[in-house]
N, C-alpha and C positions, 0 to 999 in steps of 0.2 A: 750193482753190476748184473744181478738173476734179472731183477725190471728189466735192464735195458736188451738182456739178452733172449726173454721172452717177447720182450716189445720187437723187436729185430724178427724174430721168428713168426711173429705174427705178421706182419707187413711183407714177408716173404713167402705167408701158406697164402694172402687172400693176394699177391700180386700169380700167384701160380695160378689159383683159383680164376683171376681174370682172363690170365691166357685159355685157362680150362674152358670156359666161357665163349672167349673169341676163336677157341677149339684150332688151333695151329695143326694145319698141316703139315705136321712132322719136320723136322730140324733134319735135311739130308743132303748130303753131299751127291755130287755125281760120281759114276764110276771110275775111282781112278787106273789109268793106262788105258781104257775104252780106244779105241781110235773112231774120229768120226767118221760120220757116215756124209754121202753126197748131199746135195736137197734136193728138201722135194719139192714135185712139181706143181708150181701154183701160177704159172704160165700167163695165164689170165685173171687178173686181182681184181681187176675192175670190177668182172662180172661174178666176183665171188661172194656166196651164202656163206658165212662164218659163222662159228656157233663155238662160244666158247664154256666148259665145261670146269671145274673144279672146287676145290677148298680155300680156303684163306688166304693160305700163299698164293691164289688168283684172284684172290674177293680184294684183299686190300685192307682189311678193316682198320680203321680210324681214320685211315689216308681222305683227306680232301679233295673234293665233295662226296657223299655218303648217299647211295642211291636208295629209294624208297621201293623197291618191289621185290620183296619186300625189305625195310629196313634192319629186320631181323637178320638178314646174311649179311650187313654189316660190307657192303660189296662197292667197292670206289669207280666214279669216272674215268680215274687216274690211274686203277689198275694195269698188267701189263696185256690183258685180253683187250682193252678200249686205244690200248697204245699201240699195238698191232693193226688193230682196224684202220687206226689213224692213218698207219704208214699204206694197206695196201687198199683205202677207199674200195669197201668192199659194196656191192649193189645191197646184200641186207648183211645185218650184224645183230646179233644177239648174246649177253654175258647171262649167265645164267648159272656163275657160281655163287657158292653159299658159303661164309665162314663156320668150321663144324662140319661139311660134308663127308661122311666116305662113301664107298663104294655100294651101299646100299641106298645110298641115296641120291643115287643113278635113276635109280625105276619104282622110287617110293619116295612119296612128299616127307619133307623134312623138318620136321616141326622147331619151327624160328618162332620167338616174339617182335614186333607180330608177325602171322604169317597162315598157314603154313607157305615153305619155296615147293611148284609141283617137283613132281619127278625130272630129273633135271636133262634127262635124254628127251622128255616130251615137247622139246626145243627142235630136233632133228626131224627131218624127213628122205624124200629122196631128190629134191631138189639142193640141200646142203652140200658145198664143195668143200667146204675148209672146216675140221675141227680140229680144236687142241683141246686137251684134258691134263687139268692136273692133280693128282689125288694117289692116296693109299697112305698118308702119314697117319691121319686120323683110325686107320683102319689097324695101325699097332698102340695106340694109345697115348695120342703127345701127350694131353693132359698128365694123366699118371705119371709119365716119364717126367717131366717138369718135379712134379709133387715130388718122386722121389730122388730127386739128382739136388736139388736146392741143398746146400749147406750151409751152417755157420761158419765150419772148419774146413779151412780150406787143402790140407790133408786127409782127412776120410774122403772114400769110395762110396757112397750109399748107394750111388745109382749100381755100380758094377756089382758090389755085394750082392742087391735086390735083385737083380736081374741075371745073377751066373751059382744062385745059393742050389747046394744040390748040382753041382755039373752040369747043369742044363743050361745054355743061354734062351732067357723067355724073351728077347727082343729079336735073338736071330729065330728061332722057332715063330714068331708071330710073324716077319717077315716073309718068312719060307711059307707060310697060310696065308697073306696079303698077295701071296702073285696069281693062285687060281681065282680070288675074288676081281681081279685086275683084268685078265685073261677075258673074265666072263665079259667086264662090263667092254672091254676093247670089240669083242665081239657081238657084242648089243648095238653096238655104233654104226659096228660094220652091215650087219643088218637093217638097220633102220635108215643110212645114210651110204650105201652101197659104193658108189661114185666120189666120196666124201677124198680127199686127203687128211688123213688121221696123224696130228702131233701130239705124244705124250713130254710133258713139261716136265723135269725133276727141279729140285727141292736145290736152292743155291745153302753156301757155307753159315752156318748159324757160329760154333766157337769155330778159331782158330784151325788153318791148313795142317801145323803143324805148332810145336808147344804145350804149355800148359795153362794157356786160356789168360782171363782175367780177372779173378777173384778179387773183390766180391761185384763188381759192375757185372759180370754174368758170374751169377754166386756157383759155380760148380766148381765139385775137387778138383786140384789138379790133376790124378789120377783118373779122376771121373769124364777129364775134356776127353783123355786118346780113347777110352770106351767108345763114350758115344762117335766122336767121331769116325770109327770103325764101319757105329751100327749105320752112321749116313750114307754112310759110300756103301754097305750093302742093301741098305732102301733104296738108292738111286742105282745101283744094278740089277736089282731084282727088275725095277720099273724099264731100263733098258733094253734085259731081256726079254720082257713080256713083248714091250713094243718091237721089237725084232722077230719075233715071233707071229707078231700079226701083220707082220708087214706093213706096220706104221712109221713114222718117223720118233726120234728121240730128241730132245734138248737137252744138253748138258748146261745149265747153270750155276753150276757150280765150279767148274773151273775157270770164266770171268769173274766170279764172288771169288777168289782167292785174295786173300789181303784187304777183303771188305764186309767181312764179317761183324759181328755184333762189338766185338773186342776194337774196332780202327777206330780211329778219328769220327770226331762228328761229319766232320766234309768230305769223308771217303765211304763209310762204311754203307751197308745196301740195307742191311738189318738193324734194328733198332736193340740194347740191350735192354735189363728190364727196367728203367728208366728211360723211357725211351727218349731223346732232345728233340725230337719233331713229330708229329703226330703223323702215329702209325702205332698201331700194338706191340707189344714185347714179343721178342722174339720170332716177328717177322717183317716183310720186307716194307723200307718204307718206299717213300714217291721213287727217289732214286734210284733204289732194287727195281722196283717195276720197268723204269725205262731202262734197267741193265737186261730183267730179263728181258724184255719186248725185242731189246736189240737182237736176244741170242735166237728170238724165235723168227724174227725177220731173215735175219742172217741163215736160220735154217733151209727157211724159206726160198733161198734163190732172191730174196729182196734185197738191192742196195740198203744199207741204214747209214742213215744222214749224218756227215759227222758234225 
């Protein structure tokens, strides 16, 4: 029984490890009761310069076909930045997110095997009309978070424990430091792409809207799902406000990912759990999530999406 239960433990530190690797941008919900905002204006698609911007949750990684430039970001055809494009046939298009991105590696190369990916805003000019970015998960720690939320027991808290020991919460505090790093790079954008329409993309439903998840196919406590769950919806607030702030546009994805979470059906769910049934990474979105969010970012857009 100790064998099987260390054997189990191990298969669950190196499936963490893997996602640590394909570096998830963050597990976050959108803000709940937000109201949406209008769309924005992209008028002209035809003649639009796209330029899409972020981490994993944009790359796609494992999703088929797996682009080489480098192969290191781990960054799909079938992502929802290529499925966008698809919809508004734009005159140029450029993906140039990376699996593992954060906010620093906006304006500093990213060291991929192989690789390095440049500085990912060195994509932008001032010919650019259209960017979306998606990012700031990596920049509170998915990995770690992973590492320490896995359980055997599906009663303990480890992640809540780790993360509220000492009265402090270190996930809402690394949040609350992830919005002036956001802040910056929205305003790097805005500089360098002046003219641009600016989408910031949040983070669709990884466990359950509401509940206590699904132990062990996503091995967190049950206690451990409403934590995090909490923390997603203030990662994808925080991301709201910033972008309101710069007078970008916002995507909520997460509330279309409701009910299609890592925990649904194989033929519903948008997110893979950590077994994943179709090739896409643990813990993020596979083919399907991409064309849910593509829809939400079309739809933001002012673009019919097909039904």
């Amino acid at each position: 029984m100790g064998g099987t239960i260390r054997s189990t433990r191990r298969t669950w530190r190196v499936a963490a490890a893997v996602v640590a690797a394909w570096a998830a941008a963050a597990v976050s919900p959108g803000p709940a009761g937000a109201a949406p905002a209008g769309p924005a204006d992209v008028s002209q698609a035809a003649t639009t310069r796209y330029v899409a911007l972020g981490d994993s949750f944009t790359a796609g990684p494992l999703i088929p076909n797996q682009l080489a430039d480098p192969l290191g970001c781990l960054r799909s055809n079938r992502d929802y930045p290529h499925r966008v494009a698809a919809r508004l046939s734009p005159a140029a298009f450029r993906d140039v997110s990376c699996s593992g991105a954060d906010t620093g590696d906006m304006t500093a190369p990213q060291n991929v095997t192989p690789g390095p990916n440049p500085p990912q805003l060195d994509a932008l000019d001032a010919s650019t009309s259209l960017v979306t970015i998606g990012i700031g998960g990596n920049d509170i720690g998915f990995s770690g978070i992973i590492e320490s939320c896995v359980t055997l027991v599906p009663w303990n808290t480890p992640c809540r424990d780790t993360y509220t020991a000492g009265g402090t919460d270190e996930l809402s505090r690394r949040i609350a430091e992830t919005g002036p790093k956001v802040a910056t790079t929205l305003a790097a954008i805005r500089a360098r792409s002046p003219q641009a329409t600016l989408v910031v993309v949040g983070y669709p439903t990884i466990v359950p809207d509401s509940g206590i998840g699904c132990w062990p196919a996503v091995p967190i406590g049950w206690g451990d799902v409403s934590y995090l769950r909490a923390k997603h919806r203030e990662l994808n607030a925080m991301l709201a406000g910033q972008a309101a702030a710069a007078g970008a546009s916002y995507v909520d994805t997460y509330t279309p990912s409701i009910g299609r979470d890592a925990c649904a059906s194989s033929s519903r769910r948008w997110v893979e759990p950590l077994v994943p049934a179709t090739l896409a990474a643990p813990f993020h979105p596979n083919a399907r999530g991409m064309q849910g969010m593509a829809d939400a970012v079309v739809a933001r857009l002012g673009v019919a999406v097909a039904g």
